[in-house]
C-alpha positions in Angstrom: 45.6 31.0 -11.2 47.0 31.2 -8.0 50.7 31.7 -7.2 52.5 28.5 -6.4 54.0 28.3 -3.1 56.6 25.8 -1.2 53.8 23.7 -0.1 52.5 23.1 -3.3 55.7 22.7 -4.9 56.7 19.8 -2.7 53.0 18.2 -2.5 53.5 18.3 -6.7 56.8 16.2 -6.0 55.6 14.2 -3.6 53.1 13.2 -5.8 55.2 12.4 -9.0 57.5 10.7 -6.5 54.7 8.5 -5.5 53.4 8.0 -8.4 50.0 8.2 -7.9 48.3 10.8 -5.7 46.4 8.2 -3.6 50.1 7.1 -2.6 51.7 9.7 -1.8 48.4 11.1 0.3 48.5 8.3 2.3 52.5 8.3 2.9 51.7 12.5 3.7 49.3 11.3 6.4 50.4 8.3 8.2 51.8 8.3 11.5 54.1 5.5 12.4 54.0 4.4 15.3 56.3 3.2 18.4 58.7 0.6 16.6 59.3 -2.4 19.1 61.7 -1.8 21.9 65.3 -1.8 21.0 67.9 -4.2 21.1 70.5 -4.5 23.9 74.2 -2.3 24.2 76.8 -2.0 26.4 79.6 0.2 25.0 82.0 2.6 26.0 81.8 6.3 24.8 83.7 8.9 25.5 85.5 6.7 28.6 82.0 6.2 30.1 80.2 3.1 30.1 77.0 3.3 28.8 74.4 -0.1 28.8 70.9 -0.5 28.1 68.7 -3.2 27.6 64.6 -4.1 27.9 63.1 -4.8 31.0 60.1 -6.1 32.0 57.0 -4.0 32.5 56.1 -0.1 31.3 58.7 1.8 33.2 57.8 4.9 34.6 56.3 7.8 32.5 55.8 5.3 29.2 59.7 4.0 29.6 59.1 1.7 27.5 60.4 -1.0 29.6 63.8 0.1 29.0 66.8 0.8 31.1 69.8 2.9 30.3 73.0 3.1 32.9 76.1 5.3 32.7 78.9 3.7 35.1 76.5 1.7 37.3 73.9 4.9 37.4 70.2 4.5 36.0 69.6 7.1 33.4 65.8 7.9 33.3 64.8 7.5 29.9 61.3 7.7 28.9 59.9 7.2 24.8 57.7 9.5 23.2 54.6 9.4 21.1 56.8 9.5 18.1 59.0 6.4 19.1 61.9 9.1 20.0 63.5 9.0 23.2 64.4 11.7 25.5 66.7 11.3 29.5 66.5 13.7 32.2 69.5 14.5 31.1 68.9 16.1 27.6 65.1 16.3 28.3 64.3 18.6 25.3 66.8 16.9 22.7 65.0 13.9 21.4 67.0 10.6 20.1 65.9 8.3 18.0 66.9 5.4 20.3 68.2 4.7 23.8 71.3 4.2 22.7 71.5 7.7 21.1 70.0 9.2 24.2 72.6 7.7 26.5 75.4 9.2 24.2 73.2 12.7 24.4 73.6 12.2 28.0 77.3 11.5 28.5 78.2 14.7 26.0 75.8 16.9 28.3 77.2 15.5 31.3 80.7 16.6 29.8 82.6 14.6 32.4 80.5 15.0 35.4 78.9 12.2 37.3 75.2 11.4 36.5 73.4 11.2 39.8 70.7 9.0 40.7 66.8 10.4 40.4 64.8 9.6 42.2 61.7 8.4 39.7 58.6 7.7 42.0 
C-alpha cells in the first residue's frame, strides 16, 4: 500500500467534504473566470484620494475597462487571467480588485507622488 502523502490526505477531505467524488473533482478542476467588472469608489486612504470606476472599452493591456486615480493621477491597472488585478505600481503583488490595488499602490508609494505613465 503506498504511503499517504499531503496530496492525498487533502484530495481524501476534499472528497468527504464534497460529498461525492464527482463533486469535489469538478470543484478541484474548475477555473473561474473574470467576475464582471467592479463597482465604483472614491475614498480616501491613508490622506490620498483614491477613485476608480468602469469605463468604456478594453483599456490597454486587458484593463478591463477600468480606471483607477490617486489625487487626479491615472494609475495603470491592468486584470489578470485569474480576475486579480495588478498597477505599475505593485506590478508583482496581485489584488483581488481595483480597489485593493489602488490601496497596494498608495502604501508603495509611501507618500511620494504617483507620476503619470505614459501607456501607448
Amino acid at each position: 500500500m503506498p504511503e499517504l502523502s499531503r496530496r492525498r490526505a487533502l484530495t481524501a477531505a476534499a472528497v468527504l467534504a464534497a460529498g461525492s467524488p464527482p463533486a469535489a473533482a469538478q470543484a478541484a478542476d474548475r477555473h473561474p473566470g473574470p467576475s464582471p467588472s467592479p463597482d465604483s469608489f472614491d475614498e480616501v486612504y491613508q490622506g490620498r484620494r483614491i477613485q476608480g470606476r468602469p469605463t468604456a472599452g478594453g483599456g490597454h493591456h486587458h484593463g478591463g475597462g477600468y480606471a483607477v486615480h490617486i489625487d487626479g493621477v491615472e494609475l495603470h491597472v491592468m486584470r489578470n487571467a485569474d480576475g486579480t488585478w495588478i498597477s505599475v505600481v505593485s506590478h508583482y503583488d496581485p489584488a483581488p480588485t481595483p480597489r485593493a490595488a489602488a490601496r497596494a499602490a498608495v502604501d508603495e508609494l509611501q507618500g511620494a507622488r504617483l507620476v503619470p505613465f505614459p501607456a501607448n
